[in-house]
MMTF fields as JSON, N, C-alpha, C and O atoms, coordinates in Angstrom:
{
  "mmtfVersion": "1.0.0",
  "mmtfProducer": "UNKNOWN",
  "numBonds": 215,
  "numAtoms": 216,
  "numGroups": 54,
  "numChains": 1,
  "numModels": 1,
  "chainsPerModel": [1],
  "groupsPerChain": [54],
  "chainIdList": ["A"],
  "bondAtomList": [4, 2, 8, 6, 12, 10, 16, 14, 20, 18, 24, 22, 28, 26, 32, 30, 36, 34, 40, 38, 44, 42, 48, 46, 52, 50, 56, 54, 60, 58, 64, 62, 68, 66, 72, 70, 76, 74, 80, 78, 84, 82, 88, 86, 92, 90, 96, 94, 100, 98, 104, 102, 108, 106, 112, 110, 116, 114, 120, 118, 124, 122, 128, 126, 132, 130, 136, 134, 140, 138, 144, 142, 148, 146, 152, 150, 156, 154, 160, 158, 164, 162, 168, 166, 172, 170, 176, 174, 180, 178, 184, 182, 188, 186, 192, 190, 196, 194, 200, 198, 204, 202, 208, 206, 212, 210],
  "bondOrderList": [1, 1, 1, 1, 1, 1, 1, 1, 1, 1, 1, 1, 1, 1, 1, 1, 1, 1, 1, 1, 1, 1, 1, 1, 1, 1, 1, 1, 1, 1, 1, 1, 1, 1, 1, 1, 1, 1, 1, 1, 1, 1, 1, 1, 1, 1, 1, 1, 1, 1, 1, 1, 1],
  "groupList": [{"groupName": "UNK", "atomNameList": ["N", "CA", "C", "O"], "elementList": ["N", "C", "C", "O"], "formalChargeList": [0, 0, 0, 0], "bondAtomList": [1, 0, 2, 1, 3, 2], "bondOrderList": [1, 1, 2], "singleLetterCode": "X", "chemCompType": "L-PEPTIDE LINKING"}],
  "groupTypeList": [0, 0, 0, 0, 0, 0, 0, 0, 0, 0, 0, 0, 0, 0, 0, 0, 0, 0, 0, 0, 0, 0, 0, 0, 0, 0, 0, 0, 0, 0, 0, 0, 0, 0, 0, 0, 0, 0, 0, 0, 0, 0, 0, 0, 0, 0, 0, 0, 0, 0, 0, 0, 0, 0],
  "groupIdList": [1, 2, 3, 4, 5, 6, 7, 8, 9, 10, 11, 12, 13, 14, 15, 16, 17, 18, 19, 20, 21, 22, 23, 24, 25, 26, 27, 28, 29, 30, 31, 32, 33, 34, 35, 36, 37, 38, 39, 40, 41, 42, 43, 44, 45, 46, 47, 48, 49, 50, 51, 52, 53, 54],
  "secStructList": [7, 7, 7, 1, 7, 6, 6, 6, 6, 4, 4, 4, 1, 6, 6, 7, 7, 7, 7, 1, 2, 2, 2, 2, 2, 2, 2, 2, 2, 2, 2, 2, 2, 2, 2, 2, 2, 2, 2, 2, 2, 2, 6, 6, 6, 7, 1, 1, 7, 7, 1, 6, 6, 7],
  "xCoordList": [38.302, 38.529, 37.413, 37.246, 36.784, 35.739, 36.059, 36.713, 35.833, 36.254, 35.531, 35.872, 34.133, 33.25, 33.162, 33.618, 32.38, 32.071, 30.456, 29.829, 29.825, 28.078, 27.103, 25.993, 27.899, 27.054, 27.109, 26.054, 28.2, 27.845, 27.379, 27.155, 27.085, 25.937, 24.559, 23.648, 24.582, 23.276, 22.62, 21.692, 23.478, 23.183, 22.874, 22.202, 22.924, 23.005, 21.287, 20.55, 21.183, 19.874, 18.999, 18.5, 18.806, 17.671, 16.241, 15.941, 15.655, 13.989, 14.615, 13.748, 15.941, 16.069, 16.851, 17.366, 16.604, 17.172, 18.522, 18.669, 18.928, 20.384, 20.9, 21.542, 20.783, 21.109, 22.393, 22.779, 23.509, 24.795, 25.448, 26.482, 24.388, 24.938, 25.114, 26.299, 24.444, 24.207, 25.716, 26.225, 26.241, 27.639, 28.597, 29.683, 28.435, 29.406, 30.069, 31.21, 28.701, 28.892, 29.283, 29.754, 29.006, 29.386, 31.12, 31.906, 31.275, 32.69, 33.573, 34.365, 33.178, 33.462, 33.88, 34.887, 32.766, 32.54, 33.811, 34.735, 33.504, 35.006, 36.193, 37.084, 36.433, 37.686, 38.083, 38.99, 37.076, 37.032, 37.598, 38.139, 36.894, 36.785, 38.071, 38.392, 39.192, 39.971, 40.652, 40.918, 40.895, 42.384, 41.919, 42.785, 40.769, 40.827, 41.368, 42.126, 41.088, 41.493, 43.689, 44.648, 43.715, 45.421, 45.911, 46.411, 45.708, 46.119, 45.891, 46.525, 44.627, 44.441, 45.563, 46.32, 45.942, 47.253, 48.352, 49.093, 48.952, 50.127, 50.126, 51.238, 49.113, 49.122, 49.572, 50.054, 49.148, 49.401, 50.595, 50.656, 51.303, 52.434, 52.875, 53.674, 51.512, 51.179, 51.369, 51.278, 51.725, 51.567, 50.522, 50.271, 49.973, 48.34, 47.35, 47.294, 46.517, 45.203, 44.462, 44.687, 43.373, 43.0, 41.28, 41.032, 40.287, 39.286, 38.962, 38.045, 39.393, 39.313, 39.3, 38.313, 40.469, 41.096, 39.943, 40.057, 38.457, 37.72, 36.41, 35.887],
  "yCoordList": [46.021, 45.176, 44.125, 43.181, 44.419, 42.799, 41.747, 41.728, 40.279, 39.016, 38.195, 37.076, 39.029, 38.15, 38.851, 39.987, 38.066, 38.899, 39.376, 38.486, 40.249, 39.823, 40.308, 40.795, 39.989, 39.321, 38.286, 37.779, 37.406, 35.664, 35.126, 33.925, 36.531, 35.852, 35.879, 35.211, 37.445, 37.773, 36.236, 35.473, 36.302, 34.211, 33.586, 32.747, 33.342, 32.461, 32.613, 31.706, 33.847, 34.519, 35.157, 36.277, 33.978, 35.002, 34.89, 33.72, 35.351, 36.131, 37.005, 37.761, 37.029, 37.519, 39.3, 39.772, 39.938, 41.385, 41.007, 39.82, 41.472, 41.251, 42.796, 43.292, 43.497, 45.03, 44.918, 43.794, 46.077, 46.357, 45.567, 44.902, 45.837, 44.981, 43.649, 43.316, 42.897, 41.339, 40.967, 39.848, 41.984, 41.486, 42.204, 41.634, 43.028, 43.275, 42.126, 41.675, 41.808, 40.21, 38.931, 38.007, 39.03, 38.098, 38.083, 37.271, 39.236, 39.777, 39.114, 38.174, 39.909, 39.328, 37.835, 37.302, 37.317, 35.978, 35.127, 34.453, 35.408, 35.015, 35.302, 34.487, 36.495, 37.37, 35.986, 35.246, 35.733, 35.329, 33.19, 32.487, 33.114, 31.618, 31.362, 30.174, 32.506, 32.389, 32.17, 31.035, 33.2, 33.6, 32.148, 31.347, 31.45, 30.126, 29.243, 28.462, 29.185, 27.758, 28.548, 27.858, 29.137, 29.686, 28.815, 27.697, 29.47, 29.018, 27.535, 26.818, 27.233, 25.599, 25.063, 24.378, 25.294, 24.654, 24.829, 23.868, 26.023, 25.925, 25.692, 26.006, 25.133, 24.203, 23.14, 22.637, 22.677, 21.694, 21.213, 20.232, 21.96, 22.651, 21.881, 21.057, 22.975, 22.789, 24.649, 25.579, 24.464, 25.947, 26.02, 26.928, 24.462, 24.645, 23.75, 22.674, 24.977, 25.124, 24.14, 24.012, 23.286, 22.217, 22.603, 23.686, 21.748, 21.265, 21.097, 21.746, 20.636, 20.374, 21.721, 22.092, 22.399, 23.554, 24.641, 25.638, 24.04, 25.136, 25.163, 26.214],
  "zCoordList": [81.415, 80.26, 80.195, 80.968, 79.279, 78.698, 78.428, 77.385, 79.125, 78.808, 77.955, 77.57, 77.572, 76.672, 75.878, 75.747, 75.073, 73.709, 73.543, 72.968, 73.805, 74.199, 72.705, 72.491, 72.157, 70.99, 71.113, 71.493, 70.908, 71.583, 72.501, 72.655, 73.621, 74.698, 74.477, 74.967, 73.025, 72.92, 72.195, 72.461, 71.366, 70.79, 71.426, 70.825, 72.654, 73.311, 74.367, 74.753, 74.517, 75.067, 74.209, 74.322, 72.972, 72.156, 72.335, 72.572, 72.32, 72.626, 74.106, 74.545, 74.928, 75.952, 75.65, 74.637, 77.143, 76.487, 77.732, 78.025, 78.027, 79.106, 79.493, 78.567, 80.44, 81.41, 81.252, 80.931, 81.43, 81.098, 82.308, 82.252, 83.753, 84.753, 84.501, 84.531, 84.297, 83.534, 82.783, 82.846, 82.157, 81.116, 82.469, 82.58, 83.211, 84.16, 84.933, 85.021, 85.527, 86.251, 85.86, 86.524, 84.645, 83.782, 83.888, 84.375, 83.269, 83.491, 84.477, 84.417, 85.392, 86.986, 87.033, 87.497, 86.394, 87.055, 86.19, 86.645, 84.979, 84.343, 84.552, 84.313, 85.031, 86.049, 86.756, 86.377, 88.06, 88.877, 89.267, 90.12, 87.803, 87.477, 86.824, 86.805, 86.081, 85.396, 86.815, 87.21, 87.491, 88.471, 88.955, 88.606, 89.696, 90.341, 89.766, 90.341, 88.509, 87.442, 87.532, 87.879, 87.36, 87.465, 88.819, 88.693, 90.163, 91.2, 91.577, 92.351, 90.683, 91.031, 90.365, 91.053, 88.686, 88.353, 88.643, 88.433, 89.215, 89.544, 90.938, 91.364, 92.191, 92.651, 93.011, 94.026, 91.227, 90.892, 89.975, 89.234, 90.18, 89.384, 87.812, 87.367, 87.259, 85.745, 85.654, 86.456, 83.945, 83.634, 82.304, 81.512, 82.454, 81.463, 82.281, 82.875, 81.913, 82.556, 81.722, 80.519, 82.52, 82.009, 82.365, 82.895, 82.069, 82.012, 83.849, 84.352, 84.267, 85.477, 86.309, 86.944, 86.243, 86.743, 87.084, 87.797, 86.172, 86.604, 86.924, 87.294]
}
């Protein structure tokens, strides 16, 4: 499942080209940054995820 959208990254990297790996990791990394910001709030025993959280 894709968490970005990579036309809005391509926006974001223009004159740049970006490899399929590049949006994989990307992927990942948002995977990754989401589940942390989760466990940091209910932690903190919130069930919204804040600014901080990540």
């Amino acid at each position: 499942m894709a968490y970005i959208v990579k036309s809005a990254v391509r926006g974001l990297i223009k004159g740049m080209r970006a490899s399929e790996d590049f949006f994989n990791e990307l992927d990942a990394l948002i995977k990754r940054r989401c589940k942390r910001a989760v466990d940091r709030a209910k932690g903190n025993g919130r069930k919204t995820l804040r600014g901080v959280d990540v």
